[in-house]
OpenMM code with the backbone's topology and positions (N, CA, C; nanometers):
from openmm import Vec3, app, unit

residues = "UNK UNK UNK UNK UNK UNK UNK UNK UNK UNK UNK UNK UNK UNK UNK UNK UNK UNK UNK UNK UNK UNK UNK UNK UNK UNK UNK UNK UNK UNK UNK UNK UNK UNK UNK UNK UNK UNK UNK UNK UNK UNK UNK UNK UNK UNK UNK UNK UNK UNK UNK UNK UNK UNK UNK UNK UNK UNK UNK UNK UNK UNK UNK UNK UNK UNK UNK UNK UNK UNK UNK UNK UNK UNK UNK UNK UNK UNK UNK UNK UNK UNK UNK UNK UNK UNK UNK UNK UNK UNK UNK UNK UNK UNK UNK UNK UNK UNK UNK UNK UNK UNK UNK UNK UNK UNK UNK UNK UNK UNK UNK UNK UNK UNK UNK UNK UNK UNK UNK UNK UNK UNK UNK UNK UNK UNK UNK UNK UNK UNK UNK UNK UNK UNK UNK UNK UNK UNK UNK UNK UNK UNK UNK UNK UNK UNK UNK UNK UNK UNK UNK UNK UNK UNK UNK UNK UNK UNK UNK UNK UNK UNK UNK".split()
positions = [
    Vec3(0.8696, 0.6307, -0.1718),
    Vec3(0.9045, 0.7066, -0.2892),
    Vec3(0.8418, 0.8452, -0.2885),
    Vec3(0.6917, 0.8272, -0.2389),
    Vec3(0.6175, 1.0103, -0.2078),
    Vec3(0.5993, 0.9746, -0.1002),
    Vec3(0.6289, 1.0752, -0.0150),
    Vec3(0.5565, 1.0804, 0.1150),
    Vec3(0.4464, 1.1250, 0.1090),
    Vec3(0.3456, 1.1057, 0.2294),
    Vec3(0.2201, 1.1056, 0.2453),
    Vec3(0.1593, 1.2707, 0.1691),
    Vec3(0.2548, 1.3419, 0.2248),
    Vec3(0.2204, 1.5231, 0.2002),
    Vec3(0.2855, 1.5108, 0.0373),
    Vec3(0.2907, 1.4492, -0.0101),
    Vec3(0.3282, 1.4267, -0.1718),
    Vec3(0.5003, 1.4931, -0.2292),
    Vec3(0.5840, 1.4981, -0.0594),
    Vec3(0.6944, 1.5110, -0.1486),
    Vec3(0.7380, 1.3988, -0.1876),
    Vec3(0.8782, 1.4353, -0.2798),
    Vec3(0.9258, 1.2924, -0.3410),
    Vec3(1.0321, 1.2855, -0.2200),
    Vec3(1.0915, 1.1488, -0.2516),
    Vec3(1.1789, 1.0769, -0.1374),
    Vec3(1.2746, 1.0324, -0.2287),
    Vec3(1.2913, 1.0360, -0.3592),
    Vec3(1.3948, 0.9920, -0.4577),
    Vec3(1.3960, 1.0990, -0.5736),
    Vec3(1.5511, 1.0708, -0.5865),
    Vec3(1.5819, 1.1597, -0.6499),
    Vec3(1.5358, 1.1084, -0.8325),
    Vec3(1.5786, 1.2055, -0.8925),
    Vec3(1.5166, 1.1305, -1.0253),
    Vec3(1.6098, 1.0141, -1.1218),
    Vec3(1.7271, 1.0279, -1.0565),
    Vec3(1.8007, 0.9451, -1.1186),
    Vec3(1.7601, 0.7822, -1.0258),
    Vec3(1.7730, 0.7964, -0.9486),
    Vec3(1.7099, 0.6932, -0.8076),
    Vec3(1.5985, 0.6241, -0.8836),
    Vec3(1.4662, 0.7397, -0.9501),
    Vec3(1.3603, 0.6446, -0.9495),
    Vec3(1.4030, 0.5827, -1.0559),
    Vec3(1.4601, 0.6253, -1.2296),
    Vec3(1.5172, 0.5466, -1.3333),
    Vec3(1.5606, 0.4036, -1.2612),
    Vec3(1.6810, 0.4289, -1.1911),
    Vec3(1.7412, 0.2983, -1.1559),
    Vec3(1.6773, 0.1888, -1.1129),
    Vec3(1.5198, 0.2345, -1.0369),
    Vec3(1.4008, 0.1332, -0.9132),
    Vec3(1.3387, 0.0909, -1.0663),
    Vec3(1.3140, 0.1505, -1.1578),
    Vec3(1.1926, 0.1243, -1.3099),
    Vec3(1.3120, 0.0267, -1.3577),
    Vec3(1.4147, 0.0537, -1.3665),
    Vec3(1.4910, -0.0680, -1.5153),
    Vec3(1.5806, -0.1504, -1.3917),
    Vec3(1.6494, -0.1444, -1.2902),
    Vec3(1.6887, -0.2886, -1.2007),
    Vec3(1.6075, -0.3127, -1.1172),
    Vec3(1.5309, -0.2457, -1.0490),
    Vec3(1.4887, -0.3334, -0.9123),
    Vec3(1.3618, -0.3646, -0.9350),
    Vec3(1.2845, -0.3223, -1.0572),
    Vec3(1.1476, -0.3463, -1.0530),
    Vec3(1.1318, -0.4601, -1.1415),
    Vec3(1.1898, -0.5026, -1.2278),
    Vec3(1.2257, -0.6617, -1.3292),
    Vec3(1.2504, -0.7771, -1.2062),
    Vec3(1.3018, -0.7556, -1.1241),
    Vec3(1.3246, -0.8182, -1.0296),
    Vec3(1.2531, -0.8389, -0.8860),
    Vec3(1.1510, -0.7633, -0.8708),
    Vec3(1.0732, -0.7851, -0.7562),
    Vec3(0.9156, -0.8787, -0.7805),
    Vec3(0.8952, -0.9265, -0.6814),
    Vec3(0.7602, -1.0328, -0.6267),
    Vec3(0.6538, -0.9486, -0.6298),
    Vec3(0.6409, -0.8471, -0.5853),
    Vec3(0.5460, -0.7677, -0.5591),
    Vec3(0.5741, -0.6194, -0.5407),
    Vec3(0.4786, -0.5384, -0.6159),
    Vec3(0.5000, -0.3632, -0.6320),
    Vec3(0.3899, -0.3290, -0.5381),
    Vec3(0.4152, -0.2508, -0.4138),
    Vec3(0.3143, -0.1663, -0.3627),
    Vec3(0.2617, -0.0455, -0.3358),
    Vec3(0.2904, 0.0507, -0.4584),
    Vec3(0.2691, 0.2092, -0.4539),
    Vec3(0.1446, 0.2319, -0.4112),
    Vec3(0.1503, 0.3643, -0.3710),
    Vec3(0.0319, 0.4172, -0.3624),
    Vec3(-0.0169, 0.4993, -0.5084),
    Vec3(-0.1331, 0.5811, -0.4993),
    Vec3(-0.1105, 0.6253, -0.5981),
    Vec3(-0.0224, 0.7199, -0.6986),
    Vec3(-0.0015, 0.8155, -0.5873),
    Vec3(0.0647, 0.9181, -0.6028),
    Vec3(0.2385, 0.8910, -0.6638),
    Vec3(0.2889, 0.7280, -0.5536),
    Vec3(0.4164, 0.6863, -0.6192),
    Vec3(0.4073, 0.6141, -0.7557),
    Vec3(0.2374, 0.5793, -0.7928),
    Vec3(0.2401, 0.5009, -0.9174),
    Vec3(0.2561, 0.5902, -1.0302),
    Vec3(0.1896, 0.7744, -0.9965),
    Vec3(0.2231, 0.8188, -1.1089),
    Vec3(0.3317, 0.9040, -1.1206),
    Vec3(0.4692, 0.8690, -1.0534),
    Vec3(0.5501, 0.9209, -1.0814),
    Vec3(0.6446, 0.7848, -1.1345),
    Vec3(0.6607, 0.6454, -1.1309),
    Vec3(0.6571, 0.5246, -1.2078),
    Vec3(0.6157, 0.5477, -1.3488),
    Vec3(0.4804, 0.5987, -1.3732),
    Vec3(0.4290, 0.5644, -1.5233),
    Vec3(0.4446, 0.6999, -1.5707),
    Vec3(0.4731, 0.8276, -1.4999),
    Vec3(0.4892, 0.9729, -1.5383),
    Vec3(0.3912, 0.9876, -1.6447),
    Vec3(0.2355, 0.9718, -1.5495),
    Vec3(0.1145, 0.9797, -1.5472),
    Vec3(0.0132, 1.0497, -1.4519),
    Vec3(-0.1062, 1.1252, -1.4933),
    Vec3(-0.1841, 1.1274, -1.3725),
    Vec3(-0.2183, 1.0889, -1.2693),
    Vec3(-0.2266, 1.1375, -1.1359),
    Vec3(-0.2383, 1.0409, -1.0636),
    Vec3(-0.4047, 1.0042, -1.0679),
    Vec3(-0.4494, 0.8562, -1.0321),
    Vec3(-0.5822, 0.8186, -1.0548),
    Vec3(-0.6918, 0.9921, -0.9353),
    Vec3(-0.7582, 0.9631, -1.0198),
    Vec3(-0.9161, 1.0345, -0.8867),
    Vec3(-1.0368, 0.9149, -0.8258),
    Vec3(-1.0142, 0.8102, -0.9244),
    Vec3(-1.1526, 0.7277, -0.9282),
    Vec3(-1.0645, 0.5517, -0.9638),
    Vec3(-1.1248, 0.4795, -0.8457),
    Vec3(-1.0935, 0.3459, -0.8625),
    Vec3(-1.0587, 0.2942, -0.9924),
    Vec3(-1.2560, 0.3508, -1.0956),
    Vec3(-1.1832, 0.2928, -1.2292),
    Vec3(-1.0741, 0.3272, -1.3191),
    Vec3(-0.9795, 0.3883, -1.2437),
    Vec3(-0.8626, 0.4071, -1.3683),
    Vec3(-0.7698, 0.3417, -1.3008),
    Vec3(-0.7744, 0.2734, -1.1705),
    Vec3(-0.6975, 0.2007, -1.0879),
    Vec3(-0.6520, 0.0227, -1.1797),
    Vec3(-0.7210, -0.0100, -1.2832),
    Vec3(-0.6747, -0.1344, -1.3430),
    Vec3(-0.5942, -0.1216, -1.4358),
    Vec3(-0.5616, -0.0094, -1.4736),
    Vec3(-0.5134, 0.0535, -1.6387),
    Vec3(-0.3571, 0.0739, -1.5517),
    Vec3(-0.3513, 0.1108, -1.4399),
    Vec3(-0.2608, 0.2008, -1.4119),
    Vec3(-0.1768, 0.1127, -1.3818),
    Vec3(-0.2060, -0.0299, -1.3192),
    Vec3(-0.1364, -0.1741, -1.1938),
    Vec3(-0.1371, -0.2436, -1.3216),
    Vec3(-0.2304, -0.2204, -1.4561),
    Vec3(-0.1276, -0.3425, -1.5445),
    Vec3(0.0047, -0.2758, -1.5895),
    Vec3(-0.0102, -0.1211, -1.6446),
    Vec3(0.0936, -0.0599, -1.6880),
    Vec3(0.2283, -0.0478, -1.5845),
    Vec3(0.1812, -0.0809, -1.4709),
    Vec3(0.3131, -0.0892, -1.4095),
    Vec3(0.3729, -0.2455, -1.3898),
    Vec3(0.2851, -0.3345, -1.3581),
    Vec3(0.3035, -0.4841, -1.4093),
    Vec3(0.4019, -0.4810, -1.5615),
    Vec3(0.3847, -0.4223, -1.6222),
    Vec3(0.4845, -0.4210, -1.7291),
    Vec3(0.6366, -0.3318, -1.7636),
    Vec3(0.6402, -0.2874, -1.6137),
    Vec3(0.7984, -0.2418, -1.5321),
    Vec3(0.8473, -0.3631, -1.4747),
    Vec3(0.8272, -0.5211, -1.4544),
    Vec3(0.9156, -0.5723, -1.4602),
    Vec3(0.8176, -0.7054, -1.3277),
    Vec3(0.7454, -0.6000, -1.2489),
    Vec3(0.7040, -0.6954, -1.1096),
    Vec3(0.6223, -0.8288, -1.1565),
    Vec3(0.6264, -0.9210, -1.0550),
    Vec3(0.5649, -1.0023, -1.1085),
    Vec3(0.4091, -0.9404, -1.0808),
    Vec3(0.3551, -0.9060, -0.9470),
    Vec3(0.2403, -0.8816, -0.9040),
    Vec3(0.2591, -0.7661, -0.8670),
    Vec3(0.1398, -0.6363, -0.8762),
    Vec3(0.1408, -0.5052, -0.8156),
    Vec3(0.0262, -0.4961, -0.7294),
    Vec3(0.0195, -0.4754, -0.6383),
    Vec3(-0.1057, -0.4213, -0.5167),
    Vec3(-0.1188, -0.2650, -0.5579),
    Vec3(-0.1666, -0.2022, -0.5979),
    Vec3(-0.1746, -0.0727, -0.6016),
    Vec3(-0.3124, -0.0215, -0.4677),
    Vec3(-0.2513, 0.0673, -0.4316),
    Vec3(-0.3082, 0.1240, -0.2851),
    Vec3(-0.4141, 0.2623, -0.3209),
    Vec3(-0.5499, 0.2007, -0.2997),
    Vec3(-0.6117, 0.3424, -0.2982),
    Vec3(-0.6449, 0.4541, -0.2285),
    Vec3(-0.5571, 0.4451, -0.1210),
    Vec3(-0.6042, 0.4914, 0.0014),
    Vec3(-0.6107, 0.6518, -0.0270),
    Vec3(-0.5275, 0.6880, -0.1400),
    Vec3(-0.5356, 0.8122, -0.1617),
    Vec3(-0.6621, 0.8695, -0.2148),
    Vec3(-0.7420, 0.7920, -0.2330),
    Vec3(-0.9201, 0.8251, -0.3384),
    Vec3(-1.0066, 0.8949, -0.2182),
    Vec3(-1.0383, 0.9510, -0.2382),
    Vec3(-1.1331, 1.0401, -0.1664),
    Vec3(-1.2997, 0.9389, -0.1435),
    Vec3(-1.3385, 0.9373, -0.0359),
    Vec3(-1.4817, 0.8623, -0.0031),
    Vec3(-1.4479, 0.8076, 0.0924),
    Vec3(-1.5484, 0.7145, 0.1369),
    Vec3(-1.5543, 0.5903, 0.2864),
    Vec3(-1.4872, 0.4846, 0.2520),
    Vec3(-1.4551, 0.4562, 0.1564),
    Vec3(-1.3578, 0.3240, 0.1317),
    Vec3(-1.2317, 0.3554, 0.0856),
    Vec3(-1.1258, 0.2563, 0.1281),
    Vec3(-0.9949, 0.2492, 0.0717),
    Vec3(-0.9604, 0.1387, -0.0117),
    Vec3(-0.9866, 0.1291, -0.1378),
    Vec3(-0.9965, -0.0064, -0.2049),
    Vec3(-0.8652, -0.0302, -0.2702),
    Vec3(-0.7831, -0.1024, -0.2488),
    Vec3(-0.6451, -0.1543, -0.2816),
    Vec3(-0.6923, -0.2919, -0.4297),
    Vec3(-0.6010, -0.2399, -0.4844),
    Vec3(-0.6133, -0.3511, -0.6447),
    Vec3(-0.4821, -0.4740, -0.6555),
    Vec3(-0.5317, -0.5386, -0.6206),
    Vec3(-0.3840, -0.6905, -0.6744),
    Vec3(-0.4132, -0.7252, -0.8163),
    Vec3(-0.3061, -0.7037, -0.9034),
    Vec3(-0.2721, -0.7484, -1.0529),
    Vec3(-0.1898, -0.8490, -1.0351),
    Vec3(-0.2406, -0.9467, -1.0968),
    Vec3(-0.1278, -1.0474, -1.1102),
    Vec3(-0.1454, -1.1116, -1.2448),
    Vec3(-0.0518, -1.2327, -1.2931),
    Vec3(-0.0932, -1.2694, -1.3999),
    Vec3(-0.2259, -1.3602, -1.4347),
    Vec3(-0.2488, -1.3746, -1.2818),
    Vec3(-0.3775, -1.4816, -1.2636),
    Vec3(-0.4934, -1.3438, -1.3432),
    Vec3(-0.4513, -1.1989, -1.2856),
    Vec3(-0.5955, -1.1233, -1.3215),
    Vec3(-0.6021, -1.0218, -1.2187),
    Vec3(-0.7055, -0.9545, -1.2056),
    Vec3(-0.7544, -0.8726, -1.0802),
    Vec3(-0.8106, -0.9131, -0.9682),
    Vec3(-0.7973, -0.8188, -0.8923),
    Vec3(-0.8696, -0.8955, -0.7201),
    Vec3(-0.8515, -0.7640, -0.6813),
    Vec3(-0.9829, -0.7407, -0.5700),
    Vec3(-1.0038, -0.5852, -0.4938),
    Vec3(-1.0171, -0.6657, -0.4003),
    Vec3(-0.9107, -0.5598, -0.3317),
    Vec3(-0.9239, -0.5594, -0.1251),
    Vec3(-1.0074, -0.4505, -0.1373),
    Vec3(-1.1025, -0.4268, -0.0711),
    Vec3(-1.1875, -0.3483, 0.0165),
    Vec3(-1.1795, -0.2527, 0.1533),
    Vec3(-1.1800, -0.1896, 0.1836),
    Vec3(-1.1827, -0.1809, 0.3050),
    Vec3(-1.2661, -0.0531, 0.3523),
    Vec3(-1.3185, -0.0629, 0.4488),
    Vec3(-1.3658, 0.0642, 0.5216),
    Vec3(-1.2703, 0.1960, 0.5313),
    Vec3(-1.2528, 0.3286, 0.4929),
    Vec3(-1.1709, 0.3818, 0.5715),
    Vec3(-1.2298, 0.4311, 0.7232),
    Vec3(-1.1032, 0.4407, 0.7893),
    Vec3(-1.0951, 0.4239, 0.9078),
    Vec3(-1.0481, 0.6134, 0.9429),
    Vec3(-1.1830, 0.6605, 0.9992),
    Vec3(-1.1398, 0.8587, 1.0920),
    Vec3(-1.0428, 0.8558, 1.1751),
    Vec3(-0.9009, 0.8654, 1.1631),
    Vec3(-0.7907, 0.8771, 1.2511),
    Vec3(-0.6762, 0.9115, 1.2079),
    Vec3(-0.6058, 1.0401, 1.2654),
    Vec3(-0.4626, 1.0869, 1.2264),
    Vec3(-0.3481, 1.0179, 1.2434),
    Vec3(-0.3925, 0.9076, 1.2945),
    Vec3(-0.2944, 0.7804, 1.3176),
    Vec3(-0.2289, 0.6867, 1.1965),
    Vec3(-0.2027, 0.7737, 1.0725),
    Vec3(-0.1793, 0.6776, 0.9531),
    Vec3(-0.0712, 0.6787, 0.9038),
    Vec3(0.0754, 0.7304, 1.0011),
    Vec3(0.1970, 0.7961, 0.9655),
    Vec3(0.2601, 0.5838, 0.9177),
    Vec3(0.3006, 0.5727, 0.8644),
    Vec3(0.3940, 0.4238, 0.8109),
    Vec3(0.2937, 0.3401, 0.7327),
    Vec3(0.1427, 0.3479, 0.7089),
    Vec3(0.0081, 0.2385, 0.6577),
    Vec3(0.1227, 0.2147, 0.5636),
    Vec3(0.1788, 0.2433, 0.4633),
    Vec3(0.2203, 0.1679, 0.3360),
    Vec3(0.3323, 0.1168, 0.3691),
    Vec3(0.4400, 0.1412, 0.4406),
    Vec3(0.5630, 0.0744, 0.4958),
    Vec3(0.5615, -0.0835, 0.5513),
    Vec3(0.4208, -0.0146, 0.6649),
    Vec3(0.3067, -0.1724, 0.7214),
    Vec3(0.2827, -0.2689, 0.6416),
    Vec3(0.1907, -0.2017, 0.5542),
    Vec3(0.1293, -0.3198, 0.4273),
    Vec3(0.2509, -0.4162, 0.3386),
    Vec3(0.3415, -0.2834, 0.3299),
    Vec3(0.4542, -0.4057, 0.2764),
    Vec3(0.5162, -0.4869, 0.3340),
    Vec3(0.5490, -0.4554, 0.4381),
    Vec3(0.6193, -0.5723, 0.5395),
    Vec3(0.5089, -0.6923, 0.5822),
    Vec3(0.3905, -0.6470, 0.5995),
    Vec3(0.2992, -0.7283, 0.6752),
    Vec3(0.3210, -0.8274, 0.4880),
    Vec3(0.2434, -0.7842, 0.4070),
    Vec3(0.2259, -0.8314, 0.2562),
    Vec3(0.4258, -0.9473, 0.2614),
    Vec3(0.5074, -0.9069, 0.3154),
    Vec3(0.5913, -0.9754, 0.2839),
    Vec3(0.6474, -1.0768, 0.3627),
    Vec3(0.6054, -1.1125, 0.5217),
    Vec3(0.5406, -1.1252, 0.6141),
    Vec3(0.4623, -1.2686, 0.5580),
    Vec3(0.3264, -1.2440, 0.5101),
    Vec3(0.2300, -1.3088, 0.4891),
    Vec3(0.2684, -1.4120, 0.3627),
    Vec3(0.3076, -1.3884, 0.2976),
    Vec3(0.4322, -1.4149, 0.0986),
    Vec3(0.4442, -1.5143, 0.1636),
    Vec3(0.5251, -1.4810, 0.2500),
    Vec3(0.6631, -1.6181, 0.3513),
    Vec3(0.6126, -1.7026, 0.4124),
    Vec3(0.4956, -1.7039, 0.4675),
    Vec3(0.3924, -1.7652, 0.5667),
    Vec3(0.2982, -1.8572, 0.4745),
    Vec3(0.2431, -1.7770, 0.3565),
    Vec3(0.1634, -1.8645, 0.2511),
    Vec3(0.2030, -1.8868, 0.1243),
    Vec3(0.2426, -1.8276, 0.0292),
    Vec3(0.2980, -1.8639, -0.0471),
    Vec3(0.2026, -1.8179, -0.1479),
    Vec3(0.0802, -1.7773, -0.1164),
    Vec3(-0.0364, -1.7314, -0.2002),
    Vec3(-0.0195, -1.5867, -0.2011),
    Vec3(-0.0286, -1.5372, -0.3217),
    Vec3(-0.0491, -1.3820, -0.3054),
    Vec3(-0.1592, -1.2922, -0.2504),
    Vec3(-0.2573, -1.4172, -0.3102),
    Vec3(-0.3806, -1.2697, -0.3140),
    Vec3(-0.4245, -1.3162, -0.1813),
    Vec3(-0.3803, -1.4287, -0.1057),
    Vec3(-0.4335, -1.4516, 0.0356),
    Vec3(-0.3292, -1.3845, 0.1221),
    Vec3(-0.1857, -1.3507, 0.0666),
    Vec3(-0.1433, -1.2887, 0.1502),
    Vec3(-0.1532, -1.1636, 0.1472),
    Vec3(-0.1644, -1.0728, 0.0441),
    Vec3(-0.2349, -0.9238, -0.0055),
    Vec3(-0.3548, -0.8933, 0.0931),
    Vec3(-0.4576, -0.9975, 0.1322),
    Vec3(-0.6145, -1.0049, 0.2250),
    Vec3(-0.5505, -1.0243, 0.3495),
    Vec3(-0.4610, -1.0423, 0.3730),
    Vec3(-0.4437, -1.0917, 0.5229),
    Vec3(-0.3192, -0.9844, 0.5888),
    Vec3(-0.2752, -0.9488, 0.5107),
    Vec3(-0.2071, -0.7844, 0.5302),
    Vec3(-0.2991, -0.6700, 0.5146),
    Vec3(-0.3848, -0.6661, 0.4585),
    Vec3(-0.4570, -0.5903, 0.4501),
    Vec3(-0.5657, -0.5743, 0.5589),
    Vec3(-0.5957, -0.6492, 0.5956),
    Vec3(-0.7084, -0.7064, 0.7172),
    Vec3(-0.5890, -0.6834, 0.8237),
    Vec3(-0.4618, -0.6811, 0.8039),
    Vec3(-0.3965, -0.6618, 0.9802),
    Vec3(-0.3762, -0.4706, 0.9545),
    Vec3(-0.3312, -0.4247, 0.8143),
    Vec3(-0.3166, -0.2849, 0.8544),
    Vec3(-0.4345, -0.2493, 0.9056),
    Vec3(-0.5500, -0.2308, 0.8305),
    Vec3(-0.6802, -0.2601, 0.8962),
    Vec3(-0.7243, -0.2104, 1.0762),
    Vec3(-0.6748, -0.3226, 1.0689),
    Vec3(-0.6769, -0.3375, 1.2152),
    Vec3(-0.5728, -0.2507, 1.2976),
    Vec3(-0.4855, -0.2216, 1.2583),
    Vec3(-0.3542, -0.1278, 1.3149),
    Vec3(-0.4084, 0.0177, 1.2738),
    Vec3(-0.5024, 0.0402, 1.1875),
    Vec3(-0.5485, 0.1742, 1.2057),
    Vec3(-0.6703, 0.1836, 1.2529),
    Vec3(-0.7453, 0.0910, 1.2946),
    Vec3(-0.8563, 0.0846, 1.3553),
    Vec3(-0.8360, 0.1522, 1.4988),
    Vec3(-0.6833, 0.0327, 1.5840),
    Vec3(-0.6119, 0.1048, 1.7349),
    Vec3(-0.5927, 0.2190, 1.7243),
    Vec3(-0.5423, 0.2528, 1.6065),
    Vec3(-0.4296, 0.3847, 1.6527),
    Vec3(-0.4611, 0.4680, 1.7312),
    Vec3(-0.5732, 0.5051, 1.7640),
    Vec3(-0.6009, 0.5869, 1.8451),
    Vec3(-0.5726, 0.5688, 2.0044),
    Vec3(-0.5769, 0.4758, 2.0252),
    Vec3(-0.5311, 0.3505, 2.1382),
    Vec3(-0.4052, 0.4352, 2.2153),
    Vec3(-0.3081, 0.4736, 2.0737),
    Vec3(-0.1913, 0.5148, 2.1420),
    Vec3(-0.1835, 0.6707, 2.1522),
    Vec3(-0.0969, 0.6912, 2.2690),
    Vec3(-0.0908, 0.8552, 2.2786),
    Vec3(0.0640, 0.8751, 2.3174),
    Vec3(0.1201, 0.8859, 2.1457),
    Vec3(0.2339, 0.8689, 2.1445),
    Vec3(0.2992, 0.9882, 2.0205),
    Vec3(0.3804, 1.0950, 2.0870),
    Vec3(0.3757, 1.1845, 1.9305),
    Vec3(0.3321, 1.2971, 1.8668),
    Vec3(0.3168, 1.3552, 1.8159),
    Vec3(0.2117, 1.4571, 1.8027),
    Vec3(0.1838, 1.4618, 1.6084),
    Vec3(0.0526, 1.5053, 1.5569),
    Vec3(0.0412, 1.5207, 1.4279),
    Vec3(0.0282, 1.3828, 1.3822),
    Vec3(0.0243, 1.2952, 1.2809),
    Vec3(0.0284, 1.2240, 1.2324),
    Vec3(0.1089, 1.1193, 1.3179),
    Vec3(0.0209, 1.0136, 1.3848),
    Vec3(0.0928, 0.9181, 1.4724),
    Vec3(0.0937, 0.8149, 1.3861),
    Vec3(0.1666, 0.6960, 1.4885),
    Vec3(0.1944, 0.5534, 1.3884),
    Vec3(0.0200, 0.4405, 1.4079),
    Vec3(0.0799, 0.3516, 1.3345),
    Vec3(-0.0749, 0.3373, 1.3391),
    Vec3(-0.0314, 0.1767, 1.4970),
    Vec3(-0.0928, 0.0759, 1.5540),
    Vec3(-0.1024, 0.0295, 1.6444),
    Vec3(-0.0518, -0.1370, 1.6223),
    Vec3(0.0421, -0.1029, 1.5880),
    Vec3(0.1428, -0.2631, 1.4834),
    Vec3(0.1366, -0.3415, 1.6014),
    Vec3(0.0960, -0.3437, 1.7246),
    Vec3(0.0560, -0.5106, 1.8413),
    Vec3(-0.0481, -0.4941, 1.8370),
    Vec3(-0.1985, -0.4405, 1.7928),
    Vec3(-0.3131, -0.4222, 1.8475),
    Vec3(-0.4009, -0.5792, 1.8509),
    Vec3(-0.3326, -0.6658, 1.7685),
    Vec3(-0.3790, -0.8231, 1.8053),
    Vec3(-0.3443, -0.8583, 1.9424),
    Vec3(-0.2168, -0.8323, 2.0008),
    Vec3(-0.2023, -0.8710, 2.1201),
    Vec3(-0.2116, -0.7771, 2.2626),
    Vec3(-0.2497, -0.6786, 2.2017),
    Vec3(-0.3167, -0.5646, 2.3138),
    Vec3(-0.4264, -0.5541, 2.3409),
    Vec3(-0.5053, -0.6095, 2.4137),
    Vec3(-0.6326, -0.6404, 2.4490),
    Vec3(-0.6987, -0.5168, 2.5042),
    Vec3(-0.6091, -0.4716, 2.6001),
    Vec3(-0.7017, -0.3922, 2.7045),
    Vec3(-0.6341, -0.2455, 2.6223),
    Vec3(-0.6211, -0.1973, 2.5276),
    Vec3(-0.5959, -0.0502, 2.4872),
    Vec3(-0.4798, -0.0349, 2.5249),
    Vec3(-0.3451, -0.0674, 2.5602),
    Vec3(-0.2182, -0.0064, 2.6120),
    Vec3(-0.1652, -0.0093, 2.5072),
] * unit.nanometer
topology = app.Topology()
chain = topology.addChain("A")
for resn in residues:
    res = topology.addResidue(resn, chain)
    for name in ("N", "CA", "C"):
        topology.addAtom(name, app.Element.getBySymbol(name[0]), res)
């Protein structure tokens, strides 16, 4: 919906249509921040703590569960928020020094949908997508593929030796 450099990717009639049909109807919401505040046509967060205010208010566009992505917060961590009706839960994570981060949210959702299908648990599948992007930007550097903003290393479980 934003790309990384914060343009939009939908038009404005586009995003109306994603807020009143497709978002009543989805399992799981995974914006980042920047796509959450063009959803709530709100600030975008600066600081984790406004990160719970923001994933219930969009929980009430229709999803059952929202992951909201912090990767956009400035510091050493990238802390991702799961809302569900059970409550809150923080993924954690280290951020990771590498220009290798061109698709992380494309990843997380597929891996997150991926994992849904495999367990059936959210917030274990939210930790276990999260722990593989993780790991796919940990490689990226691995690859020398591209120039500017590369992809991040989506086999690095089964690439042992760096290829």
């Amino acid at each position: 919906m934003v790309a990384k450099g914060g343009d939009r990717l939908l038009a404005e009639a586009a995003i109306a249509v994603l807020k009143e049909q497709l978002l009543p109807l989805a399992t799981v919401l995974t914006p980042n921040l920047p796509e959450a505040a063009v959803l709530l046509d709100a600030p975008e967060p600066e600081t984790p703590d406004a990160m719970p205010a923001m994933a219930a208010a969009l929980r009430t566009l229709g999803p059952a569960a929202v992951l909201l992505k912090g990767g956009h917060l400035c510091g050493d961590t990238s802390p991702d928020l799961l809302v569900t009706a059970a409550g809150e839960h923080w993924l954690e994570g280290e951020r990771i020094a590498t220009q290798n981060t061109h698709g992380t949210g494309c990843t997380l959702s597929s891996a997150l949908a991926a994992q849904l299908a495999l367990r059936g648990d959210i917030r274990v599948a939210a930790e276990r997508a999260k722990h593989y992007v993780a790991g796919a930007i940990a490689a990226a550097d691995q690859l020398t593929v591209g120039r500017g903003h590369g992809p991040t290393h989506h086999f690095h479980a089964f690439n042992k030796r760096g290829q």
